[in-house]
N, C-alpha and C positions, 0 to 999 in steps of 0.2 A: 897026552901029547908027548911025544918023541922026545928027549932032551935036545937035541939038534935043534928041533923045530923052534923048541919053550926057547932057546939062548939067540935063534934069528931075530923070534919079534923082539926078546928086551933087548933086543940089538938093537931093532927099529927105530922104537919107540923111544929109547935114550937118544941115539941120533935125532928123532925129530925132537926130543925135547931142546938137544944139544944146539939146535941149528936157532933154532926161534930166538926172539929178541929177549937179551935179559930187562929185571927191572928199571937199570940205571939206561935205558935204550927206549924202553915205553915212556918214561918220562920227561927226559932228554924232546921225544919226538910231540909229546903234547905240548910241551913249554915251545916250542918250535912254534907247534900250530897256532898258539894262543899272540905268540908275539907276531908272527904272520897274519893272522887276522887282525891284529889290532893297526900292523902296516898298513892294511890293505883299506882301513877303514879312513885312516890318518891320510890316504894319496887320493879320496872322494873328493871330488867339488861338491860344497855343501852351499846351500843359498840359507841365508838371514833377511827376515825382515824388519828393519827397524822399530827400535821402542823409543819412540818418540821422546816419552820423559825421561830418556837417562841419555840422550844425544843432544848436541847442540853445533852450530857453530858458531866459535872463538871472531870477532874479527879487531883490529887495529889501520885507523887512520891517523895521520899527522897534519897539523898543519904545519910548516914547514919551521926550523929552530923557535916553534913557540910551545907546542903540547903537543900529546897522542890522546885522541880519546878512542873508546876501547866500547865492546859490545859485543852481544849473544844473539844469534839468530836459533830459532827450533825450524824442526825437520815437521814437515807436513803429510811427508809419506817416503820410502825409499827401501831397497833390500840392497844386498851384498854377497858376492860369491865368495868363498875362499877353497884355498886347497892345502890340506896341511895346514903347515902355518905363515903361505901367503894369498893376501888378497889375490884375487882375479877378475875382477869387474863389480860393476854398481852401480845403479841410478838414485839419486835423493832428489828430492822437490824439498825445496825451503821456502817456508813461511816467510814472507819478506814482512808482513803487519805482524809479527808474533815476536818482538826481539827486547832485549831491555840493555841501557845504559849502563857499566858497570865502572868507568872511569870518574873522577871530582874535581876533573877542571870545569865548575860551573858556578854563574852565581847563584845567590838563593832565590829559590822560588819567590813568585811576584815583586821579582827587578824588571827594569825595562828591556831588559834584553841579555843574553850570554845565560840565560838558565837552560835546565836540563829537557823540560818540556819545549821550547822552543827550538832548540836544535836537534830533539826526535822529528817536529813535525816539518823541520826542514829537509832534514834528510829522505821523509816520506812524499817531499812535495817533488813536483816536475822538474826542477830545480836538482836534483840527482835523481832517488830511486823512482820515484814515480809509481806508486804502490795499489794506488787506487786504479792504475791500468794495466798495472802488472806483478797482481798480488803472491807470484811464487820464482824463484830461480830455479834452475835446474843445471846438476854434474852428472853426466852418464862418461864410464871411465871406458875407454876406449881398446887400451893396451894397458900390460902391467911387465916390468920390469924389475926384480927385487924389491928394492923398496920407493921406486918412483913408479908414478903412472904418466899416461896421457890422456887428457879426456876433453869433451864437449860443454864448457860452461855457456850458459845463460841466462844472460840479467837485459834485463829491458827490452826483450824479445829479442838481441842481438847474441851472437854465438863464436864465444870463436875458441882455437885447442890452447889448452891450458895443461902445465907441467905440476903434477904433484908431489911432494916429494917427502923422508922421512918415514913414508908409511909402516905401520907396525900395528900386528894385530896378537893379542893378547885373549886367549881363552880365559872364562871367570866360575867360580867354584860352582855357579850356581847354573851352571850348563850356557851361557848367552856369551856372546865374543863381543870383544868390544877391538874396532879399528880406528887406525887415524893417523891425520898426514897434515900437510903445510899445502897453502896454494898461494900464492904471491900474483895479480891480476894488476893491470891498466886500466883505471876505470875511465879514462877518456876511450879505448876500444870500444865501450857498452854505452857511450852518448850521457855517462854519469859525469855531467859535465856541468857546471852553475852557469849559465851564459853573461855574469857579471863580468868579465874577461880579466879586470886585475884580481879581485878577490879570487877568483876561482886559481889562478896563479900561486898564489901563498899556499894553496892545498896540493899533500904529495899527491904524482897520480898512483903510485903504489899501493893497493890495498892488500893488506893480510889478511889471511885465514887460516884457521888450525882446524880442524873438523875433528869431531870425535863423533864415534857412533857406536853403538851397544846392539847387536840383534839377537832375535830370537829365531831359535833352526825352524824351517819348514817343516 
């Protein structure tokens, strides 16, 4: 080869080495890729279906400046969508017969009255829940706002929109998400009503609930 010739190619070939990406450039562009794809995974809407034994709902009634008593409803079935790290929609069905008493304003078992078995099967009587005709409630969320929603509740086969609010959803090491929020309801809207007319007076119509739920990905 000509020496002219020999000093064109390593001319070349230094130029194409020269022009190509250095090492801090290959690297630079995979950690790009890596943190890109993990964006990209983080903006999916991901659906959850509930694990019933590690969900519940919280609730709180008063009667009015005398107690609050206090109780856990389970989840009977329900999923949940998120995106990133907020919610986006969701339907639960709650077990209305599956719930336990966790407050101690009561007297002791086999008194004549004001015990803790007596005022479960009050609350499951027609007299409020009515559970034997209407053994589940149902929240499907509507809209989602930050950390409020809007959504469809129903208790005693009546329906009306309901504001949730607080919401926060919290990823768990063990891969399952765990949500949850406040919902504040009128249970005279849902005909949860005692037809005693004064007694039923002494009780707030405000009902709380705190809902927690834990799902497992699709």
């Amino acid at each position: 080869m000509k020496p002219f010739i020999a000093l064109t190619a390593t001319a070349a070939v230094l130029s194409i080495v020269a022009c190509g990406p250095s090492e801090a450039e290959i690297a630079a562009a995979k950690e790009k890729a890596v943190k890109d794809s993990i964006e990209a995974a983080a903006s999916m809407e991901k659906t959850w279906t509930i694990d019933a034994a590690a969900s519940n709902v919280g609730w709180a009634g008063t009667m009015a400046g005398i107690k609050t008593h206090t109780g856990t409803l389970n989840f009977a079935d329900g999923l949940f969508t998120t995106k990133g790290p907020s919610l986006t929609g969701g339907k639960f069905i709650v077990d209305m017969k599956n719930y336990a008493m966790t407050d101690t304003f009561y007297a002791p078992d086999g008194s004549e009255k004001g015990t803790r078995a007596m005022l479960m099967g009050h609350l499951m009587s027609p007299d409020f829940f009515a559970v034997d005709s209407f053994p589940t409630a149902m929240l499907k969320i509507s809209a989602v706002n930050g950390h409020t929603a809007t959504g469809d509740l129903t208790v005693r086969g009546k329906t009306n929109t309901e504001t949730i609010t607080d919401i926060e959803v919290t990823p768990n090491a063990d891969g399952t998400v765990t949500a949850s929020g406040k919902l504040v309801f009128d249970r005279q809207k849902y005909g949860v009503a005692w037809s005693s007319g004064s007694k039923d007076a002494v009780l707030n119509d405000q009902i709380e609930l705190v809902v927690k739920v834990t799902g497992k990905a699709n």
